[in-house]
BAFI-3210 file (N, C-alpha, C; in Angstrom, 3 decimals, decimal comma, padded with zeros to 6 digits):
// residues 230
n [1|2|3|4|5|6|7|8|9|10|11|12|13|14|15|16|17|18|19|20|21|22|23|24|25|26|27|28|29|30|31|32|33|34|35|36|37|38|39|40|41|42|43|44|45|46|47|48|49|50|51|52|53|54|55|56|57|58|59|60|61|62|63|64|65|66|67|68|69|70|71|72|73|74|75|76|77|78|79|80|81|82|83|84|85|86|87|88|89|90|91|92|93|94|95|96|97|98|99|100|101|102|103|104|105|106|107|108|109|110|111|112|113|114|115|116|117|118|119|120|121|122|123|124|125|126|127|128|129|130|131|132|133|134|135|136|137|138|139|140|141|142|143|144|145|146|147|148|149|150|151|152|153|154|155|156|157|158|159|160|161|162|163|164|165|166|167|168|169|170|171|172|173|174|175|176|177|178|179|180|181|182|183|184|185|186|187|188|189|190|191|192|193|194|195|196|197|198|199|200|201|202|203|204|205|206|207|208|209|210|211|212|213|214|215|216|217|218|219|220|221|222|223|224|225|226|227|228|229|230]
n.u [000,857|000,476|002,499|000,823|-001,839|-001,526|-001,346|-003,984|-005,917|-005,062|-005,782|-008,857|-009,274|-008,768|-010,678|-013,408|-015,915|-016,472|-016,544|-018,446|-020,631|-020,495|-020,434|-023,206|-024,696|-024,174|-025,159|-028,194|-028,452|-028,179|-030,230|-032,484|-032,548|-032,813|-034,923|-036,783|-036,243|-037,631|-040,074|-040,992|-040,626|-039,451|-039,564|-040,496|-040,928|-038,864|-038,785|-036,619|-034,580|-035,038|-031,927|-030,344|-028,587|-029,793|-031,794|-030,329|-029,338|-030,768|-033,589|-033,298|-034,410|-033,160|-030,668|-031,399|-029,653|-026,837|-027,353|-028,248|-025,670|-024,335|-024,776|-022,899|-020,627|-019,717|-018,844|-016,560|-013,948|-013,961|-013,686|-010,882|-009,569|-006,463|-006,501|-008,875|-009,064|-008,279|-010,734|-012,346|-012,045|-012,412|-015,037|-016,116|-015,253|-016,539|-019,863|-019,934|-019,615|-022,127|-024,114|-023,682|-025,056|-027,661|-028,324|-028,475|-030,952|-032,191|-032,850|-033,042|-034,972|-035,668|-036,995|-037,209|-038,231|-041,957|-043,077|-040,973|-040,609|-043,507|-042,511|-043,264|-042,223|-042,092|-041,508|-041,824|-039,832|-037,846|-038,924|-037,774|-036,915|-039,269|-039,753|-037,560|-038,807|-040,848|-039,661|-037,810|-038,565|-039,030|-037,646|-035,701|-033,563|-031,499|-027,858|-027,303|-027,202|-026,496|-024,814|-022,510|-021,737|-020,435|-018,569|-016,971|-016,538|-014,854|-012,434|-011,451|-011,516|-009,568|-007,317|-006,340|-006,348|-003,847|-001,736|-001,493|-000,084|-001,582|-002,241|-003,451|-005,194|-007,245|-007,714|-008,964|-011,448|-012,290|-012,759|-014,819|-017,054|-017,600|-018,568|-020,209|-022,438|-023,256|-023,798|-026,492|-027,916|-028,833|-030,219|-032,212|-033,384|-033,778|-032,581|-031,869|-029,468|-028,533|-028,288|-026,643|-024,396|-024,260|-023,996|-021,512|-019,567|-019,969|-019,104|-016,016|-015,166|-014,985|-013,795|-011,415|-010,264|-010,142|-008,316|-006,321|-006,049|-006,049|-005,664|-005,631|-003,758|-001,080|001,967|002,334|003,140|005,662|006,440|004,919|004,351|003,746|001,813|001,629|000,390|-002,740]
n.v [-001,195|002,253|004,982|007,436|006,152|005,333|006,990|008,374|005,781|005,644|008,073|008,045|006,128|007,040|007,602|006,889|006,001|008,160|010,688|009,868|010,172|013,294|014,359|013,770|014,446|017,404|018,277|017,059|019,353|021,586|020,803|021,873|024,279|025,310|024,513|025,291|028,164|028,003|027,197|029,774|032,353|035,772|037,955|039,206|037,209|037,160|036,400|034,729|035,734|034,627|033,919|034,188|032,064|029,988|028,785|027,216|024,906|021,978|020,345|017,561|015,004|013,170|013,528|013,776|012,211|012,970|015,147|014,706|013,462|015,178|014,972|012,734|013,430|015,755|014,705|014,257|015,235|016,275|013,300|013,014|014,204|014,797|015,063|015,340|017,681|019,139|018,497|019,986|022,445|022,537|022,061|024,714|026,189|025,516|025,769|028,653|029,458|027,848|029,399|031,860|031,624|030,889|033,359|034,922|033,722|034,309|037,498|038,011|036,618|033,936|032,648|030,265|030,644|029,984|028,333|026,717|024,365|023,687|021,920|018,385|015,704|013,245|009,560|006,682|005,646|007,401|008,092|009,282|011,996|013,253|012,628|014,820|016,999|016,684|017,343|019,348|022,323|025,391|027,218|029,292|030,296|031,837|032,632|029,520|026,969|024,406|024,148|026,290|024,585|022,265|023,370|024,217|021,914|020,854|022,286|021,813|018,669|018,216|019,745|017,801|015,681|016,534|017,370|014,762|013,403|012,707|010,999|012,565|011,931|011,195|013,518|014,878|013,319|014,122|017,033|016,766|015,465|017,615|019,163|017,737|018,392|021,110|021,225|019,587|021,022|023,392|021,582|020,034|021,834|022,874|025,441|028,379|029,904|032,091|031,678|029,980|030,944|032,667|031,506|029,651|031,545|032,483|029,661|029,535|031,776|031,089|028,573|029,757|031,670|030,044|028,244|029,814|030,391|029,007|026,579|023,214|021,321|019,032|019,084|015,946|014,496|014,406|012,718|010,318|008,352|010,044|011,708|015,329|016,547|018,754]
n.w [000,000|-000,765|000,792|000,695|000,893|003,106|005,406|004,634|005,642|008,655|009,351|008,701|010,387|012,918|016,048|015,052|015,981|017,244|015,680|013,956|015,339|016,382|013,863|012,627|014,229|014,439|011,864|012,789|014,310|012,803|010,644|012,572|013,202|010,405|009,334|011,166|010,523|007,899|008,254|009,337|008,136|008,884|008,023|004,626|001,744|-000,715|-004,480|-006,222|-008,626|-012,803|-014,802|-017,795|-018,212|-016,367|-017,705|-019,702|-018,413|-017,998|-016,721|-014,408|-012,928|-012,278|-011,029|-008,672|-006,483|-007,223|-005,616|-002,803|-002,116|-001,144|001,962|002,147|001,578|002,985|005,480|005,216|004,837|007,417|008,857|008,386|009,613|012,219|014,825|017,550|018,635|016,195|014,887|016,144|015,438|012,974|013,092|014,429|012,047|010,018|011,565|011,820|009,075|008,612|010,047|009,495|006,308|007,637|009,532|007,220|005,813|007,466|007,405|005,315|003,974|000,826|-002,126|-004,757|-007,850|-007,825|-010,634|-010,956|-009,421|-009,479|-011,849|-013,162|-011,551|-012,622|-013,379|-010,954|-010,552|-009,811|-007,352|-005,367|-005,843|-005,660|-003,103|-001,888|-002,644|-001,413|001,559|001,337|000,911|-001,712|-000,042|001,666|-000,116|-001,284|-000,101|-001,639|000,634|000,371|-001,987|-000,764|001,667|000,532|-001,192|000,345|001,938|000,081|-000,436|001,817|001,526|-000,233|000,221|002,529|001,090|-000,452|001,607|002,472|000,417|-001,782|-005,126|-008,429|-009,258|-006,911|-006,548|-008,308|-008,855|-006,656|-007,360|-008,987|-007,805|-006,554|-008,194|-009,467|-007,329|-007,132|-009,734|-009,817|-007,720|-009,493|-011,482|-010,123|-009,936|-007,496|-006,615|-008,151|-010,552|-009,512|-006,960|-006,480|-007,003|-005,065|-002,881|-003,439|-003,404|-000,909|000,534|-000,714|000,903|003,477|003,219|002,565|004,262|006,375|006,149|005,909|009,114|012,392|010,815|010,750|009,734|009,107|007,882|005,908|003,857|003,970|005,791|005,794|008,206|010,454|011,840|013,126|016,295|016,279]
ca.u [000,000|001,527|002,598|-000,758|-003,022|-001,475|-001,922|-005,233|-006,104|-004,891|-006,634|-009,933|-009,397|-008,737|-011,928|-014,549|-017,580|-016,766|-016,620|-019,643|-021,783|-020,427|-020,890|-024,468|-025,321|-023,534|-025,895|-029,307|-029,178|-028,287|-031,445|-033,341|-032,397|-032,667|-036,438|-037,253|-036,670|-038,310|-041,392|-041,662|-039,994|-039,265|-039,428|-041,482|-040,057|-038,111|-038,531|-034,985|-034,822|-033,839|-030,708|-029,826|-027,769|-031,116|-032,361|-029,577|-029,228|-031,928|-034,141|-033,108|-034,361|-032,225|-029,497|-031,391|-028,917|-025,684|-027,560|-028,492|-024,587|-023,578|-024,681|-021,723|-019,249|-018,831|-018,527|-014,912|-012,653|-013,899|-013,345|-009,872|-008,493|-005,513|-006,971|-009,947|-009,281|-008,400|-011,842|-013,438|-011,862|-013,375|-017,056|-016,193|-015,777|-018,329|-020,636|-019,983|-020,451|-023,948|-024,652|-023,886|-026,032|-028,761|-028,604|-029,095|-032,428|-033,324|-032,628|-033,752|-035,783|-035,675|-037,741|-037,167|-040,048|-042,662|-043,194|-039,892|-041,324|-044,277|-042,535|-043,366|-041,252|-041,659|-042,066|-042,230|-038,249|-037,435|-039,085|-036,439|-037,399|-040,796|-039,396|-037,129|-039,538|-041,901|-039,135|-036,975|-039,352|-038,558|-037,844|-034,100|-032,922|-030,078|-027,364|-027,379|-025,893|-025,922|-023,615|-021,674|-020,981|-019,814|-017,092|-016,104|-015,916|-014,199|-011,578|-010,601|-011,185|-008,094|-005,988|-006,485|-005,659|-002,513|-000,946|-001,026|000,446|-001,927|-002,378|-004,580|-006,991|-008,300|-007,986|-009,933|-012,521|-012,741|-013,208|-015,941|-018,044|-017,895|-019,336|-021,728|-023,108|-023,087|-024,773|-027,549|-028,637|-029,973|-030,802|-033,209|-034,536|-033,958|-032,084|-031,480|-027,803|-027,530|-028,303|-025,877|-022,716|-023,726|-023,481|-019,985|-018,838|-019,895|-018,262|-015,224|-014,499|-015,021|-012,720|-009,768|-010,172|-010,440|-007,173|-005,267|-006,326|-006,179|-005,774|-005,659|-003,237|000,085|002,671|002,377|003,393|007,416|006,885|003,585|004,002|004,135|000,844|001,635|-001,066|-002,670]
ca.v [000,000|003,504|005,965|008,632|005,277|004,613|008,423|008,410|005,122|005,689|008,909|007,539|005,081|007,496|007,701|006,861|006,521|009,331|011,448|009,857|011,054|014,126|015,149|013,269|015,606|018,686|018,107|017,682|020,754|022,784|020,812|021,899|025,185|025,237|024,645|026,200|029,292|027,679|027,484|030,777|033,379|036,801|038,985|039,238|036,310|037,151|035,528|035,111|036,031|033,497|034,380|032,939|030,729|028,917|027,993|026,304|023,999|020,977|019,711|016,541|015,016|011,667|014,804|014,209|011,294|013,649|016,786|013,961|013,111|016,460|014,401|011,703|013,996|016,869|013,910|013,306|016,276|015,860|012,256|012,669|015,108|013,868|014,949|015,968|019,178|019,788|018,557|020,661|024,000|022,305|022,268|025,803|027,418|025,095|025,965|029,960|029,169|027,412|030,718|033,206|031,414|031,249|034,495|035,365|033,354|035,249|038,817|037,901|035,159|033,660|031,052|030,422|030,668|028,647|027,532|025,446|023,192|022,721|020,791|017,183|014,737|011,865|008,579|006,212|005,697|009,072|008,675|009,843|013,314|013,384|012,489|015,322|017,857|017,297|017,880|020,249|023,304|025,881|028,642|029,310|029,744|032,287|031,811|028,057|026,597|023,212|024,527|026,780|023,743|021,843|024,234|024,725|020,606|020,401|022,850|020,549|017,656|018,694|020,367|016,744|014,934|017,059|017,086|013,217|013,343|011,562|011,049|013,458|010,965|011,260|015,196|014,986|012,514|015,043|017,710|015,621|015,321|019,297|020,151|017,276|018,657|022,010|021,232|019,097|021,932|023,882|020,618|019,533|023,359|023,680|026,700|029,310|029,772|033,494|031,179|029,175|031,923|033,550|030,212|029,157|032,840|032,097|028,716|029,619|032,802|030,665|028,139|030,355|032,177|028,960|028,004|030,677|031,030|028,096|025,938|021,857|019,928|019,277|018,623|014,569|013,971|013,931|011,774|010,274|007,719|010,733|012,901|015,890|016,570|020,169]
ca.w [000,000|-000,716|002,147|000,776|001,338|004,552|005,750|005,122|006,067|009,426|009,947|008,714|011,484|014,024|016,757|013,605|016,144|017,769|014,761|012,821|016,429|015,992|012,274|012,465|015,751|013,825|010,887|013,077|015,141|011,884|010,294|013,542|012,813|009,270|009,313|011,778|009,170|006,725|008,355|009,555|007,857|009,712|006,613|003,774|001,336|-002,280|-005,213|-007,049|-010,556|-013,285|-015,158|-019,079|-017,510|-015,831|-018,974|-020,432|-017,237|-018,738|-015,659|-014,676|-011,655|-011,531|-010,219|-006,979|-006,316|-006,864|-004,799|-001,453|-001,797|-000,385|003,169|002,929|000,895|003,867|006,223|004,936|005,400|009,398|009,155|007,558|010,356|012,686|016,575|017,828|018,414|014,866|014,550|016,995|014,798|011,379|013,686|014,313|010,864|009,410|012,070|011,193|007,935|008,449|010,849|008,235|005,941|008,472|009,348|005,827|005,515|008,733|007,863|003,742|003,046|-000,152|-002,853|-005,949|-008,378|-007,968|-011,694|-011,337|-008,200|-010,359|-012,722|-012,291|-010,991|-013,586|-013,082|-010,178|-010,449|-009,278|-006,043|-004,302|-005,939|-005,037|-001,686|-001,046|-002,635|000,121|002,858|001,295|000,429|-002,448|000,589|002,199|-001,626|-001,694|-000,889|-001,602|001,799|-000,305|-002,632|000,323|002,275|-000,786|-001,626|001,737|001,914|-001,220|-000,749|002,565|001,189|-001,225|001,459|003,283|-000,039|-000,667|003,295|002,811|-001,126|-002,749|-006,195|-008,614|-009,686|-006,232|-006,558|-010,006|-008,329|-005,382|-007,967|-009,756|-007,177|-006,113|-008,982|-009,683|-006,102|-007,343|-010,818|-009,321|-007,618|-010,392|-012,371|-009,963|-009,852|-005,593|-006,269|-009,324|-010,342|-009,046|-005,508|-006,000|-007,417|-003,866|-001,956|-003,994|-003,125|000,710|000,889|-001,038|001,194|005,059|003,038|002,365|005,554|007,802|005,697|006,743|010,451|012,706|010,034|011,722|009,225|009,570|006,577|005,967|002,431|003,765|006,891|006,104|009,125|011,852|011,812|014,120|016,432|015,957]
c.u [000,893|001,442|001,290|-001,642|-002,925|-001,952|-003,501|-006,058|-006,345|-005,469|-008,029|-010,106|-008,999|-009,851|-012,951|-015,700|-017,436|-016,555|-018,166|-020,406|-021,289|-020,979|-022,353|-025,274|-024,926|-025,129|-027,591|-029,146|-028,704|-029,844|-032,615|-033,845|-032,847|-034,089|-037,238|-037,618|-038,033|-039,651|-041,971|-040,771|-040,357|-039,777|-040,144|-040,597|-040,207|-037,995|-037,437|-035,562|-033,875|-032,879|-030,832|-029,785|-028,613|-031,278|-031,715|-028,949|-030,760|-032,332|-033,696|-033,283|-033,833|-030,818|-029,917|-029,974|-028,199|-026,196|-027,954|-026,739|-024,115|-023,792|-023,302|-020,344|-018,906|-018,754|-016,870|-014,157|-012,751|-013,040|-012,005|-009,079|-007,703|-005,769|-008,261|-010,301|-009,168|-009,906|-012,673|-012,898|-012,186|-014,408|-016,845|-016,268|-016,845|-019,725|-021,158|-020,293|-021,899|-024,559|-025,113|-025,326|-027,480|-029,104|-029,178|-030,295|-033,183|-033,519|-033,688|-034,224|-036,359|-036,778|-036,982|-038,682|-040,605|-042,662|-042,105|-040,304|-042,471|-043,769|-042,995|-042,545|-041,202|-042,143|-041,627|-040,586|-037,525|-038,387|-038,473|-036,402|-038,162|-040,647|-038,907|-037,964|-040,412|-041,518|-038,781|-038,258|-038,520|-037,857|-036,339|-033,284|-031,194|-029,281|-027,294|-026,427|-025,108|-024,465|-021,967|-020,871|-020,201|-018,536|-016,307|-015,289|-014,673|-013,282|-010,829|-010,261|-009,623|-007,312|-005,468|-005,434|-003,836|-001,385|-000,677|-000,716|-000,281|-002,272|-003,478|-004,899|-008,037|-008,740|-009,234|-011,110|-013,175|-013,602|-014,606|-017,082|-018,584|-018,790|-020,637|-022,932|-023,790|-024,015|-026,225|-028,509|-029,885|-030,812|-031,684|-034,295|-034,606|-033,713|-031,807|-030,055|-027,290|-027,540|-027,368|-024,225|-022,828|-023,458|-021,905|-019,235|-018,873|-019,093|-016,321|-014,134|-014,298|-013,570|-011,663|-009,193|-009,570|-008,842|-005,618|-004,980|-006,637|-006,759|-004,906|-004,404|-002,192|000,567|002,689|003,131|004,998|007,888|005,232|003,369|003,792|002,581|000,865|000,188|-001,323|-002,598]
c.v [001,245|003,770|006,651|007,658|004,866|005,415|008,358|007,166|005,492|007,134|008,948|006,809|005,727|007,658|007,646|007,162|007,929|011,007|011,174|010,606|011,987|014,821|014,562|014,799|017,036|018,929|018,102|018,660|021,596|022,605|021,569|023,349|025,960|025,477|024,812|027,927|029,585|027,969|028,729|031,827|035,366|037,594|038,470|038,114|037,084|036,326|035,697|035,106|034,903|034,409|033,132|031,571|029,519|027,984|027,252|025,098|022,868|020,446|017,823|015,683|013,250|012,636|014,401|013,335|012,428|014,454|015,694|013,633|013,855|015,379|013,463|012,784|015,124|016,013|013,552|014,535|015,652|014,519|012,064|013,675|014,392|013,741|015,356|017,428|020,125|019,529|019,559|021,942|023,839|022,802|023,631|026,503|026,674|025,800|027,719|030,304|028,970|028,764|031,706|032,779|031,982|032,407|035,472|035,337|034,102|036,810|039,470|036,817|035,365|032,655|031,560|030,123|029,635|027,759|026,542|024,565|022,882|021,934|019,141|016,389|014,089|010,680|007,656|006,228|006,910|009,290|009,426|011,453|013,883|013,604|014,176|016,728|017,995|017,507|018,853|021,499|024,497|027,643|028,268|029,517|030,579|033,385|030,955|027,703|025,117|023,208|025,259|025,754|022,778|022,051|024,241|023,038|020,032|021,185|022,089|019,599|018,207|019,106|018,839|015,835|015,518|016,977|015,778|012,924|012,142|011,993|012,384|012,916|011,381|013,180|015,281|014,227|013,769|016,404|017,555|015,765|016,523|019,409|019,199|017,719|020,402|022,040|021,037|020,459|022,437|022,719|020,122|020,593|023,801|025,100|027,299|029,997|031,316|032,740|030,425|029,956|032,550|032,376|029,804|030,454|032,850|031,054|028,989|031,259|031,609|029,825|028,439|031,078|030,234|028,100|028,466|030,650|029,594|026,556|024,219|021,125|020,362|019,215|016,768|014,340|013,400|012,369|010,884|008,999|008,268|011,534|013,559|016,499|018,094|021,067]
c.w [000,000|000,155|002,408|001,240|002,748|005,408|006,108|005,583|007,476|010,042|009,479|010,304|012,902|015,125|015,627|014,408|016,400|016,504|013,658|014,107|015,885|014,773|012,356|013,773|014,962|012,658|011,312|013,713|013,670|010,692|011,308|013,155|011,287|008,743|009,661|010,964|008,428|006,712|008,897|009,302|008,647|009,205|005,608|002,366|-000,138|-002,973|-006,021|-008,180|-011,319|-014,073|-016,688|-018,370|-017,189|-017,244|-019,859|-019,399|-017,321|-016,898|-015,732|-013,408|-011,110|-010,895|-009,029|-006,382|-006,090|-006,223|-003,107|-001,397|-001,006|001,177|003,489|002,427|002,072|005,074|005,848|005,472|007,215|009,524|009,052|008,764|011,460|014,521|016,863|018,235|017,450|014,642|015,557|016,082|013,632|011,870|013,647|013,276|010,476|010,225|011,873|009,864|007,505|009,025|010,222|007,095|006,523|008,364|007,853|005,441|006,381|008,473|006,135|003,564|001,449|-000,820|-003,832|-006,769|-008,489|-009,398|-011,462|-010,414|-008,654|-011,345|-012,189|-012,265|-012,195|-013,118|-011,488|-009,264|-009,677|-008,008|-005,246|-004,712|-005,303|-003,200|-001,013|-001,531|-001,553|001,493|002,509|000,629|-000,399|-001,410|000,912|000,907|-001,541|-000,318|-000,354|-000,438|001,585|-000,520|-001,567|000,663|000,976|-001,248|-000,346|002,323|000,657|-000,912|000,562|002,148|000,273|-000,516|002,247|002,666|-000,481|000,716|002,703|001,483|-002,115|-004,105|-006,863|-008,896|-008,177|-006,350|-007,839|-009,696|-007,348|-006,072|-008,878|-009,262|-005,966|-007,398|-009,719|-008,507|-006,860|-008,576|-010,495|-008,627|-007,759|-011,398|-011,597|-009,245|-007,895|-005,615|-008,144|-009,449|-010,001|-006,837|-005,198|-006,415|-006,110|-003,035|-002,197|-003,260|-001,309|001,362|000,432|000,375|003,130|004,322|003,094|003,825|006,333|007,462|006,150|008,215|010,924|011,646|011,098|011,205|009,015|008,001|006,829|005,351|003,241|004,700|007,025|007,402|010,499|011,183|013,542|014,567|016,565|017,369]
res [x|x|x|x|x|x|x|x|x|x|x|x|x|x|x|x|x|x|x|x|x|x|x|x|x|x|x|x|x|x|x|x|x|x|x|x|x|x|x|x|x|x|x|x|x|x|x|x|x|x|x|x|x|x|x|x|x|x|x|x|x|x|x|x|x|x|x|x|x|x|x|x|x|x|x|x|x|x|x|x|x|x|x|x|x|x|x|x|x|x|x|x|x|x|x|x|x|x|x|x|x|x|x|x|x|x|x|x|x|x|x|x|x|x|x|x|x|x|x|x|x|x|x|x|x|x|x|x|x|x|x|x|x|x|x|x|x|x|x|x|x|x|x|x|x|x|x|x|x|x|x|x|x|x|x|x|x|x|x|x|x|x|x|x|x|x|x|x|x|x|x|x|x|x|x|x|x|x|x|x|x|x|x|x|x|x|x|x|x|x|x|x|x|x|x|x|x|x|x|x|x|x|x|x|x|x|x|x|x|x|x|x|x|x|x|x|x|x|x|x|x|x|x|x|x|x|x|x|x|x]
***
C-alpha cells in the first residue's frame, strides 16, 4: 500500500464513532435550525430572478442522487483530520459558515419561483425526488448553503488529499463530485444559479479564511508515518 493510502487510512481510522456522532449531531441541530426558518420566515419572502444561464441547465431530476450526496461527501474532510481538536476548529468554521447562511435566511428570506417546483417529478423511479420535494421546500434559496458547504468541503477535502500526497486521480474525483453537487442543484430546480454563485462565493471565502487562520493539518506527504497533532 503507498505511504498517501497509509496516511489516510490511518486517519480515517482514528476515533470513527466518535466522529460519525459528531458530524451526524452537527448536521441535526443545523437541520433543527434550518427549518425552523423555513417554516416561519421573519421577513417578507423574495422571489430570485432566473438568469440565461437557468435555462440552459436541462431539468433533470435523476441529479437528486448527486444533490443527497452532499450528506456523505462533507462527512470526509472531518473524518480525515488527525486529533480531535483539529476537529473541533473544522465544527467551528463550518458551524460559522452554516450561521452566516442562516442568518441570511433570517434577515432575507428567499424562494425560488414557484413555476420550477411545479414541474413534475416523472415517473415512479425518481421517487427519491418526489421524496425530497416534500421535505426540502422551495424557501431558504439564496445563498445556496448546499452549494456553500460543498465548496467549503471540497476545498478541505483537497488540502487533506494534498498534506497526505496523494495522487490526482483522487484530486480529479474530489473535484468531480464538487461540482456534480453544485450542478444538481440547479438541475433539480432547488435553487437558481444566481443562488448558487452567492453560496460558492460564501463557501469559497469561510474556506480560504479557515485556511489561513487556525488551520488543523500538519505537513504529511514527507513523513507520512508521523501525523503531528494540531
Amino acid at each position: 500500500m503507498p505511504d498517501w493510502a497509509r496516511t489516510l487510512a490511518r486517519l480515517w481510522c482514528f476515533q470513527p464513532l466518535t466522529k460519525i456522532v459528531l458530524i451526524c449531531g452537527f448536521t441535526w441541530i443545523f437541520f433543527i435550525a434550518y427549518f425552523e426558518l423555513l417554516r416561519g420566515p421573519a421577513h417578507p419572502v423574495t422571489v430570485m430572478p432566473l438568469t440565461p444561464l437557468d435555462a440552459l441547465i436541462p431539468f433533470r431530476p435523476g441529479a437528486v442522487w448527486a444533490y443527497v450526496s452532499l450528506w456523505v461527501y462533507i462527512g470526509i474532510a472531518p473524518a480525515l483530520l488527525p486529533t480531535m481538536a483539529a476537529g473541533y476548529r473544522y465544527a467551528a468554521w463550518a458551524a460559522a459558515l452554516c450561521g452566516s447562511g442562516l442568518l441570511c435566511f433570517w434577515l432575507w428570506p428567499t424562494m425560488v419561483p414557484p413555476s420550477l417546483h411545479a414541474v413534475d417529478a416523472g415517473s415512479a423511479a425518481e421517487a427519491g425526488f418526489a421524496l425530497l420535494r416534500g421535505i426540502d421546500a422551495a424557501g431558504n434559496a439564496c445563498p445556496s448553503l448546499h452549494v456553500a458547504s460543498a465548496v467549503f468541503s471540497g476545498m478541505w477535502i483537497a488540502r487533506v488529499l494534498r498534506a497526505a500526497g496523494a495522487p490526482g486521480a483522487l484530486q480529479a474525483i474530489n473535484l468531480a463530485w464538487l461540482l456534480a453537487i453544485v450542478w444538481s442543484t440547479v438541475a433539480i430546480r432547488q435553487h437558481v444559479v444566481l443562488d448558487v454563485a452567492a453560496g460558492a462565493a460564501l463557501g469559497l471565502a469561510f474556506g480560504l479564511v479557515s485556511s489561513r487562520w487556525g488551520s488543523p493539518l500538519p505537513a504529511v506527504r514527507a513523513q507520512p508515518a508521523a501525523i503531528i497533532p494540531a
